[in-house]
N, C-alpha and C positions, 0 to 999 in steps of 0.2 A: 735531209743529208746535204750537206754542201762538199764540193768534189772541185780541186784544183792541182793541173800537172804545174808543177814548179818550177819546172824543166825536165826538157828531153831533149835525148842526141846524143852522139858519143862521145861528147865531154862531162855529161853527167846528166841524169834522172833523177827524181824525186816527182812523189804523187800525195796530196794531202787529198782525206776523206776525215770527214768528222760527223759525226753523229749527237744525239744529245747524251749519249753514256760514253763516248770513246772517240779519239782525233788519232789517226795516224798518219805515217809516213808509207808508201808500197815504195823502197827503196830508201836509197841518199847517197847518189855519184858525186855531194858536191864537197866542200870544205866545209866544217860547223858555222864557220863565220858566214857564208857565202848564203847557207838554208836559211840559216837565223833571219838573215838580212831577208830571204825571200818569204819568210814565214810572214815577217812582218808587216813587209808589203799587200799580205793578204789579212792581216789582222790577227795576225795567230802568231805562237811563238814554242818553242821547245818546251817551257814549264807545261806546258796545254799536252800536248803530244803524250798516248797513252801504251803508244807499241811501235816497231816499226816489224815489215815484211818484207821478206827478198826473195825475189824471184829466181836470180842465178848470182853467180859469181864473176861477173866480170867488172871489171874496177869502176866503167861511166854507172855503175848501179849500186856497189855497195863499197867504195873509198871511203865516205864519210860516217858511215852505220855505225865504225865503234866510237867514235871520239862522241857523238849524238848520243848514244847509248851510256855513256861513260856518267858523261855531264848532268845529264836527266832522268838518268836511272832508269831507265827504259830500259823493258823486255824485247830483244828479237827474234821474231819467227822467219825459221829457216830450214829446209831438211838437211839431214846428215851430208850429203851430198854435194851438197852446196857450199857449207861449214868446211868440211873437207877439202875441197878444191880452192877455198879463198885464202887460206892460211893467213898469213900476216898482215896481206891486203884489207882483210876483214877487220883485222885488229881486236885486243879484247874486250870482251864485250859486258855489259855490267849482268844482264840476266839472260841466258841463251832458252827458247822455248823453243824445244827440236820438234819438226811436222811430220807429215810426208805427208807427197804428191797424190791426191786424189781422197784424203782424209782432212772432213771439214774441225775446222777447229772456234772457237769464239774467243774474243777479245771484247770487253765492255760489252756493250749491247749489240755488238757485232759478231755476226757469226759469216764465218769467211769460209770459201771453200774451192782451195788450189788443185788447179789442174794441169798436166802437162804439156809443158809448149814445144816444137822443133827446133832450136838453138844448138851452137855447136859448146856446149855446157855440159857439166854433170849433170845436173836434173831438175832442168829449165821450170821455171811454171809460170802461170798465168793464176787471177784470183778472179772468184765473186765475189764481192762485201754486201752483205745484205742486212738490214735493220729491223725487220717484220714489215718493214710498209715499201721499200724501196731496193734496186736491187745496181750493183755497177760494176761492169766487167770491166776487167785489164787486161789485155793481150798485148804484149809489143816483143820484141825479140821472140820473131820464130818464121822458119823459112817457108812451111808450106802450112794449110788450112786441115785440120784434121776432123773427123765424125765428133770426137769426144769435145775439141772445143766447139764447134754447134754445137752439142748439145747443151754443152756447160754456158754460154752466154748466150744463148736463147730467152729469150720474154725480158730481160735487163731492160732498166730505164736512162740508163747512160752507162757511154761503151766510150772506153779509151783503146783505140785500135794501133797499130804499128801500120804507117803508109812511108813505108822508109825511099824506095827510089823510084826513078822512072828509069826504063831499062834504055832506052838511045842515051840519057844524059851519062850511064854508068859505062856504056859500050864506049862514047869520046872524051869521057872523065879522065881525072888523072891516075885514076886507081890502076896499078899493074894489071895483069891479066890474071895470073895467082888470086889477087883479092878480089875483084871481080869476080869470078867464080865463086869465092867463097860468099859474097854477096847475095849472089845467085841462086845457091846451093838450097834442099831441102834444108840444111839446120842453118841459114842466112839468115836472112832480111824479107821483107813482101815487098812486090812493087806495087807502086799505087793503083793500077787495075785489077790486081789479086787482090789487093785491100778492100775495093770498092763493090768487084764481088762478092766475099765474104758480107761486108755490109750489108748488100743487098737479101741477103739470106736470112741477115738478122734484121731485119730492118720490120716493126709493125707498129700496130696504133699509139701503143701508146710510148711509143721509146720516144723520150724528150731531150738528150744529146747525146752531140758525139764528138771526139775529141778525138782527132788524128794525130797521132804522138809517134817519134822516133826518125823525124824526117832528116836524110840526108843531107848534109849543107852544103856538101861537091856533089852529090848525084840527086839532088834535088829541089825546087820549089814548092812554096807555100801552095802560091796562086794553081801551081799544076795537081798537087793530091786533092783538094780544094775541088776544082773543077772538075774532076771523075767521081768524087766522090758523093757531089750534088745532084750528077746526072743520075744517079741509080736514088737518090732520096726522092726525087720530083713527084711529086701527086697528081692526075689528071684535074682539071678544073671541076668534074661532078665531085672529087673526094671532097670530104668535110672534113677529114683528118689534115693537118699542118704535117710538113716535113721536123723531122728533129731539129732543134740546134745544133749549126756545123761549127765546129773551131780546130782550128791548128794550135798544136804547142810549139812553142819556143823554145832556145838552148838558150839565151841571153837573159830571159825576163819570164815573169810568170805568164800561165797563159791565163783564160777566160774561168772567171766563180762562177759553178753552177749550184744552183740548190734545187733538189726535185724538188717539188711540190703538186698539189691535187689542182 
């Protein structure tokens, strides 16, 4: 499997996973011109692309879904809920494959399987995409750590996590006191030490990356999610085990290709 965020942040998301039966998108906050361009930069293009996924309804996630969908004929997976609360935003879409949250579904050789995130959304989710050999969680937009995501991205061999702020940068940031809170809130954002706990929960032998996605660009750094989130990877010098690959996603630029492998 090869696994690239195309961007993240809240001017727009998009997530490519490809497999050898099926390439998707998990979103498309961007403009069709904007993915295309970013598709290509990774060697992929829209004609390639077999389905896209939407987590929630909020525009940096699914503005560009229909025009993408339009174009390429692409099917999207999305529960009623979500469909519902995006109306226009979503735009029409050429083939609608309605889910729900907690009911796995397949796509090509991919068999996916959404779970609920804490967003202040109709009915947020999060995915596994799994191959038979390989397994890659999504989690971004959701305010606090729940029993059912552990369990649902547990054993994963690449985890795109939400490390959205660091909480002093968002207390002297610019953000009013109203959005701050909501930042803050169980259906918010994580901050990067809530993210790197979590990680560490998930974290064992054989997971090979991790890709911290949804980071802040006023209440946040690279270099700072980055740095907490390595200290809970670190190995003792007796392990034999290597820490995962760590990367951050971009809002500008794609971020880093991963391909599992044995």
């Amino acid at each position: 499997m090869r696994i690239c965020v195309l961007g993240s942040g809240s001017k727009g998301n998009a997530t490519y996973i490809e497999s050898a039966g099926a390439a998707i998108l998990i979103d498309n906050g961007f403009s069709g011109r904007e993915v295309e361009k970013r598709l290509a930069a990774i060697g992929a293009s829209g004609a390639g692309l077999s389905a896209i996924l939407v987590t929630h309804e909020h525009g940096d996630h699914v503005r560009g879904v229909g025009v993408l969908s339009r174009k390429w004929r692409l099917p999207v997976f999305a529960n009623r809920e979500t469909v519902a609360a995006a109306g226009e935003l979503l735009g029409r879409l050429h083939d609608l494959r309605e889910i729900s949250t907690g009911t796995p579904f397949t796509t090509g050789d991919l068999r996916v399987h959404p779970f609920a995130v804490s967003h202040d959304a109709a009915d947020p989710m999060g995915f596994v995409v799994a191959n038979g050999n390989w397994r890659v969680g999504y989690c971004t937009d959701t305010g606090t750590v729940s029993r059912l995501m552990r369990q649902r991205l547990s054993g994963c061999d690449c985890l795109i996590l939400e490390s959205n702020h660091d909480p002093e940068l968002l207390r002297n940031g610019p953000y009013p006191p109203a959005l701050q809170q909501r930042v803050r809130s169980k259906t918010g954002h994580l901050a990067n030490q809530t993210a790197a706990d979590f990680l560490a929960e998930l974290d064992h032998a054989h997971l090979q990356h991790v890709c911290l996605a949804h980071l802040s660009a006023a209440n946040n750094r690279p270099e700072l999610a980055l740095r907490v989130a390595a200290e809970v990877l670190r190995r003792p010098a007796s392990d034999a085990n290597r820490p995962p690959f760590l990367s951050v996603a971009h809002q500008d630029r794609v971020g880093h290709c991963f391909v599992l492998s044995s």
